[in-house]
C-alpha positions as a Markdown table, in Angstrom:
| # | Residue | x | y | z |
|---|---|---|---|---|
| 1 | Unk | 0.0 | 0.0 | 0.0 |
| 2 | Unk | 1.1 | 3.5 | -0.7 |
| 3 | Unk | 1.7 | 5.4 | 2.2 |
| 4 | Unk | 1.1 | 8.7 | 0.0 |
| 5 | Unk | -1.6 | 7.9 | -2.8 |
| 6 | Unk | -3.5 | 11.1 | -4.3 |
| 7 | Unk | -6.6 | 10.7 | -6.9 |
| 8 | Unk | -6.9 | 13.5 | -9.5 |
| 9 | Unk | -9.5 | 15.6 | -7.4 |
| 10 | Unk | -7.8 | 15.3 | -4.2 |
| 11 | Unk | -4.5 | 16.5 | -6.2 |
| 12 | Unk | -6.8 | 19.5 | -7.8 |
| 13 | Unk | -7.5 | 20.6 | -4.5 |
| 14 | Unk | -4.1 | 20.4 | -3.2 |
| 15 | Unk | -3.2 | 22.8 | -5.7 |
| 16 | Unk | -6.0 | 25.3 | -5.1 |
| 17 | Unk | -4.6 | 25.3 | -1.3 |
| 18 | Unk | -1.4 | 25.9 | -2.2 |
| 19 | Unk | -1.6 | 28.9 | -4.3 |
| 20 | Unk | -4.2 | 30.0 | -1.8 |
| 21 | Unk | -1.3 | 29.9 | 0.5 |
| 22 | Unk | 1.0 | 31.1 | -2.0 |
| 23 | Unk | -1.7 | 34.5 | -2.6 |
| 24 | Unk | -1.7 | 34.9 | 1.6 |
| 25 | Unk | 2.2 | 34.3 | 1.9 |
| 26 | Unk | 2.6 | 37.4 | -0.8 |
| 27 | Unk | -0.1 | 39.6 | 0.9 |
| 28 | Unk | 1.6 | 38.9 | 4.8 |
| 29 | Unk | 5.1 | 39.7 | 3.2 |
| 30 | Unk | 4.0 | 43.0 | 1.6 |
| 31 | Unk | 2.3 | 44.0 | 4.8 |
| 32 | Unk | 4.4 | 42.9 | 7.8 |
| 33 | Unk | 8.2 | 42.3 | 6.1 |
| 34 | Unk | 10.2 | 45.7 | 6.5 |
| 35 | Unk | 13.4 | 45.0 | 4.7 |
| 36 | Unk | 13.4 | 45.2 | 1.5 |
| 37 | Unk | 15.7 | 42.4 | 0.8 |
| 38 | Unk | 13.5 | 40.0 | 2.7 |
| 39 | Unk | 10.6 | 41.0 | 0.9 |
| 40 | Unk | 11.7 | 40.2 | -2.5 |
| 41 | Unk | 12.6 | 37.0 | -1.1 |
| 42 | Unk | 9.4 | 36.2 | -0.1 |
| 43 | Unk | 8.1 | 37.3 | -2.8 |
| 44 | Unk | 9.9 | 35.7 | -5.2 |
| 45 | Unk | 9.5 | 32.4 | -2.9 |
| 46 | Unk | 6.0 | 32.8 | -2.9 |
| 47 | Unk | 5.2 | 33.4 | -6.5 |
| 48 | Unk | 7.2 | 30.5 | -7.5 |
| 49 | Unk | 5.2 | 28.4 | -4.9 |
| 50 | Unk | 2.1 | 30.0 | -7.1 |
| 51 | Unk | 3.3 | 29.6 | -10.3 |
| 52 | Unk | 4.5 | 25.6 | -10.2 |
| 53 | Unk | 0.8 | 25.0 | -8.3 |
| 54 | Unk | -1.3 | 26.6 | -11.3 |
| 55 | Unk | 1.1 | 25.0 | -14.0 |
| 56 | Unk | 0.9 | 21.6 | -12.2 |
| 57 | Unk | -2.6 | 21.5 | -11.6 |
| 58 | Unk | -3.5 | 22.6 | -15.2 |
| 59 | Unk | -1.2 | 19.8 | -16.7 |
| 60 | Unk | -3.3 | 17.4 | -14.0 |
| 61 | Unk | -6.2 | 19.0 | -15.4 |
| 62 | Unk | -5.4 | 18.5 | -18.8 |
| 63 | Unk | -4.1 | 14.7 | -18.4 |
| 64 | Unk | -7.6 | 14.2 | -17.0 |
| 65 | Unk | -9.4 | 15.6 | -20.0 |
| 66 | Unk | -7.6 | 14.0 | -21.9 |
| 67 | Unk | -8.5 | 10.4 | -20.6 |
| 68 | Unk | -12.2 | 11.8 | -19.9 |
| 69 | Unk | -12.1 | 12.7 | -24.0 |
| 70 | Unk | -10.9 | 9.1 | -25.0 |
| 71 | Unk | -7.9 | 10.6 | -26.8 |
| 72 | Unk | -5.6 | 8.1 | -25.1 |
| 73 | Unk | -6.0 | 5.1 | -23.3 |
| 74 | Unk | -5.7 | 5.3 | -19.2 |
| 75 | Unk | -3.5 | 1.8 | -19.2 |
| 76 | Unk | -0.7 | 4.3 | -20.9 |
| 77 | Unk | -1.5 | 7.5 | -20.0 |
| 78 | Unk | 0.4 | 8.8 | -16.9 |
| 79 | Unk | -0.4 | 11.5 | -14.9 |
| 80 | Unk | 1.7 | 12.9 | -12.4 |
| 81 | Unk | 1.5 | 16.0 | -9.8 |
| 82 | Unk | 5.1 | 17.3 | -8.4 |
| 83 | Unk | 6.5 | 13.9 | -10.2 |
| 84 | Unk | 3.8 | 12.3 | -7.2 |
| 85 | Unk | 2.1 | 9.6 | -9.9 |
| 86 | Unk | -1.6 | 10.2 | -9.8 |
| 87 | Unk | -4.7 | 7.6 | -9.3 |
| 88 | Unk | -7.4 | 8.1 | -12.3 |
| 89 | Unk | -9.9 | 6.1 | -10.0 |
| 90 | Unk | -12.4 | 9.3 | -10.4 |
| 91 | Unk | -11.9 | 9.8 | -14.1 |
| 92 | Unk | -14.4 | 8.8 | -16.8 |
| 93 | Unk | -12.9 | 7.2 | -20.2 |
């Protein structure tokens, strides 16, 4: 058994959370950080955290449509979420 299994909607959702984080991380570091070296660390922390959340959860989204549109078959297709390999238990061929 894996100790660290993920299905396609739980992995959607941990990429809504994280760039919700992400969003609050930026908005606590503009507000509360005063140097300005530390800031633009945060920030540019943060956005990243962001930016590789929407891109992986679009790709997850898209392997997922993919399989849902019968373009290719779900024995070969593999989808994957921060290289994590994804369960298509909730996905329609």
């Amino acid at each position: 058994m894996d100790l660290f299994s993920l299905d396609s909607q739980t992995a959607k959702n941990i990429g809504l959370g994280t760039i919700g984080v992400s969003v609050l991380g930026l908005l606590f570091a503009l507000k509360f950080v005063k140097s300005v070296v530390s800031k633009i660390l945060f920030i540019a922390f943060f956005g990243l955290l962001g930016y590789l959340s929407f891109t992986q959860r679009d790709a997850l989204s898209i392997c997922a449509a993919k399989i849902e549109a019968n373009v290719s078959d779900i024995q070969t297709t593999s989808c994957t979420f921060f290289g994590q390999e994804i369960s298509l238990k909730g996905v329609n061929p």
